[in-house]
MDAnalysis code that builds the backbone (N, CA, C; Angstrom):
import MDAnalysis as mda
import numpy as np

u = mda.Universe.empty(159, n_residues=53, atom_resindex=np.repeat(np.arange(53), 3), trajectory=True)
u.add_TopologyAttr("name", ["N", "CA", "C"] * 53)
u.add_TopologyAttr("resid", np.arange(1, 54))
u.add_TopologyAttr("resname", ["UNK", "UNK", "UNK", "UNK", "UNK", "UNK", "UNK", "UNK", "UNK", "UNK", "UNK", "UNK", "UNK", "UNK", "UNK", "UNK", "UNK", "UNK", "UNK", "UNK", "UNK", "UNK", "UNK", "UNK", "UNK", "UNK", "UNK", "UNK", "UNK", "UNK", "UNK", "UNK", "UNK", "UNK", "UNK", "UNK", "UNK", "UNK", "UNK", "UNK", "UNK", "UNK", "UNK", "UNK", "UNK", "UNK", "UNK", "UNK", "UNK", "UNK", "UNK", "UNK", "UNK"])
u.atoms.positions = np.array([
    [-4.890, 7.223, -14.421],
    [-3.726, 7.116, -13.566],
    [-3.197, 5.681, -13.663],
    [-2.275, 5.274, -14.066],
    [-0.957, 4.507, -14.065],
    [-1.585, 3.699, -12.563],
    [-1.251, 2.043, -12.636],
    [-1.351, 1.491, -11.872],
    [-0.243, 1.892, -10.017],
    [0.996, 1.938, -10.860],
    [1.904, 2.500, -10.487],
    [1.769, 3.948, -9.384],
    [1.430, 4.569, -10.241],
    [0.587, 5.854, -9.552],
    [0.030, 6.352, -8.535],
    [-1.209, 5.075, -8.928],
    [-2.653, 4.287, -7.731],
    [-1.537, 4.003, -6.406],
    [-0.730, 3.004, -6.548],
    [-0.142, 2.494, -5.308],
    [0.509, 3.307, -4.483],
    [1.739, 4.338, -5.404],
    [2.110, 5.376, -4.750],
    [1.314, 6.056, -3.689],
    [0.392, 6.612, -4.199],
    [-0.994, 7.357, -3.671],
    [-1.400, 6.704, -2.328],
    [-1.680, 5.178, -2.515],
    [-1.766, 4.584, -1.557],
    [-0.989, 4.267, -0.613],
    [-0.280, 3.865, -0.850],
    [1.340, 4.218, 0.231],
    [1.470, 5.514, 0.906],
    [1.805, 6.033, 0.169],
    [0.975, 7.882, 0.894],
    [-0.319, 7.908, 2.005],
    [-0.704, 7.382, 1.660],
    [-2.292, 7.949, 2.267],
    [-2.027, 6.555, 3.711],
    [-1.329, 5.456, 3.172],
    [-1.517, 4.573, 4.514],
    [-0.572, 4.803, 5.575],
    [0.896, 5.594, 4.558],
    [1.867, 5.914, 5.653],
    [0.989, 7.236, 6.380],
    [0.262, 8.030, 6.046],
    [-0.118, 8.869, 6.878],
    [-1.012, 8.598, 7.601],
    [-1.717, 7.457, 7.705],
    [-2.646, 7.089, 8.772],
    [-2.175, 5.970, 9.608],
    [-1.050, 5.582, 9.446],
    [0.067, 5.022, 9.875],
    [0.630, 6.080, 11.659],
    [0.685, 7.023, 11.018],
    [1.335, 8.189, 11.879],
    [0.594, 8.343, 12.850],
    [-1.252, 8.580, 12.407],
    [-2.084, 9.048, 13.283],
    [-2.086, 7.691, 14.776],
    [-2.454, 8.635, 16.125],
    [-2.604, 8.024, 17.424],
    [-3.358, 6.471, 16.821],
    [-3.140, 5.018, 16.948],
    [-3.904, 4.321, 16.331],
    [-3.157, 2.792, 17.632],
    [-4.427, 2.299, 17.600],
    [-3.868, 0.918, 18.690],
    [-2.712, 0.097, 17.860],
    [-1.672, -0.953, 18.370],
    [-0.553, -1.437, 18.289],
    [-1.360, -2.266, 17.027],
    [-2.399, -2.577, 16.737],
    [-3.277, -3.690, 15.848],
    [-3.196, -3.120, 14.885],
    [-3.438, -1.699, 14.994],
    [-4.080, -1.386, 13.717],
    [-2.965, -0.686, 12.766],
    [-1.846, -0.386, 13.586],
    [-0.527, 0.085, 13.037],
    [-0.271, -0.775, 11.924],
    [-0.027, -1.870, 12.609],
    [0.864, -3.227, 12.253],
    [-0.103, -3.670, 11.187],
    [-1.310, -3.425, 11.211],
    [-2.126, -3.969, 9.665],
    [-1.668, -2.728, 8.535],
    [-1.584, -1.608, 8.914],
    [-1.574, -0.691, 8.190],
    [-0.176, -0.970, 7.566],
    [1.049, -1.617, 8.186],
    [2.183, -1.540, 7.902],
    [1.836, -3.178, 7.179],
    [1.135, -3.911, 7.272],
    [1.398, -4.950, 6.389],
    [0.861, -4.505, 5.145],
    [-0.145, -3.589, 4.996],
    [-0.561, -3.313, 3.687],
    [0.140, -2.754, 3.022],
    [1.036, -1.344, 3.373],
    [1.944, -0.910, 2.849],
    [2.842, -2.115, 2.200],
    [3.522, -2.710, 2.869],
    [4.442, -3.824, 2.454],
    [4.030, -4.811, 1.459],
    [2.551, -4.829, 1.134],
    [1.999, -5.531, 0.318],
    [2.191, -5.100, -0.840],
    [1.779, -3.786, -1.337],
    [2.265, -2.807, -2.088],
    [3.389, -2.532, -2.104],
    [4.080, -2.690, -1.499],
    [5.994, -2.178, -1.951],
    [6.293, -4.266, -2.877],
    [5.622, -5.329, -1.891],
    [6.166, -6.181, -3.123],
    [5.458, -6.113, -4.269],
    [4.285, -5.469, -4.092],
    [3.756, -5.713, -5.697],
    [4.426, -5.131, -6.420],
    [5.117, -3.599, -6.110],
    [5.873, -3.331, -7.138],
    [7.201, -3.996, -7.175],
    [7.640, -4.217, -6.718],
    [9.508, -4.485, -6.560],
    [9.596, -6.354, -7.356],
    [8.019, -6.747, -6.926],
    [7.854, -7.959, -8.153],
    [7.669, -7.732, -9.439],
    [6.971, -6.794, -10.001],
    [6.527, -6.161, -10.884],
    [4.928, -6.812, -11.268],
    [4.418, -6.643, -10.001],
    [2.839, -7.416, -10.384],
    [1.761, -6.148, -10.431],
    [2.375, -5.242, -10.210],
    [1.160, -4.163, -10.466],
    [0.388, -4.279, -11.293],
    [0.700, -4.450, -12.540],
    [-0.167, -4.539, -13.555],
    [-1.506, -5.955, -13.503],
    [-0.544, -7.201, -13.145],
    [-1.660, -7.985, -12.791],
    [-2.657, -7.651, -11.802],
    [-1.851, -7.093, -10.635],
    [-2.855, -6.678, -9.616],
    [-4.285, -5.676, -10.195],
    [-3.717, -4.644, -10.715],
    [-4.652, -3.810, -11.610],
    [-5.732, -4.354, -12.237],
    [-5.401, -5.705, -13.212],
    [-6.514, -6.158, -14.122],
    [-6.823, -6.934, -12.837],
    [-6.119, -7.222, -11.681],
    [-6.957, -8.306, -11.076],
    [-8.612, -7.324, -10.215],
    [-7.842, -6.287, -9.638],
    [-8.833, -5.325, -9.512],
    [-10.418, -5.191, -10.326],
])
């Protein structure tokens, strides 16, 4: 799977635990991670991120 792919997936899976009943803390981390992942791609660092993995 495409680095690309991976993140999608992940974005997926955090916006949906995003949704679930969760304290004001743990939202707001969940929403910074997402956002972490939307710049990795929109920088185009996925790929570094990947080998950095």
């Amino acid at each position: 799977m495409s680095p690309g792919e991976l993140a999608l997936r992940a974005q997926d899976l955090l916006s949906r635990l995003r949704e679930e009943p969760r304290v004001p803390e743990e939202r707001e981390q969940l929403l910074i991670a997402m956002n972490a992942l939307r710049f990795l791609a929109a920088s185009g660092q996925l790929q570094d991120f990947a080998a950095y993995r």
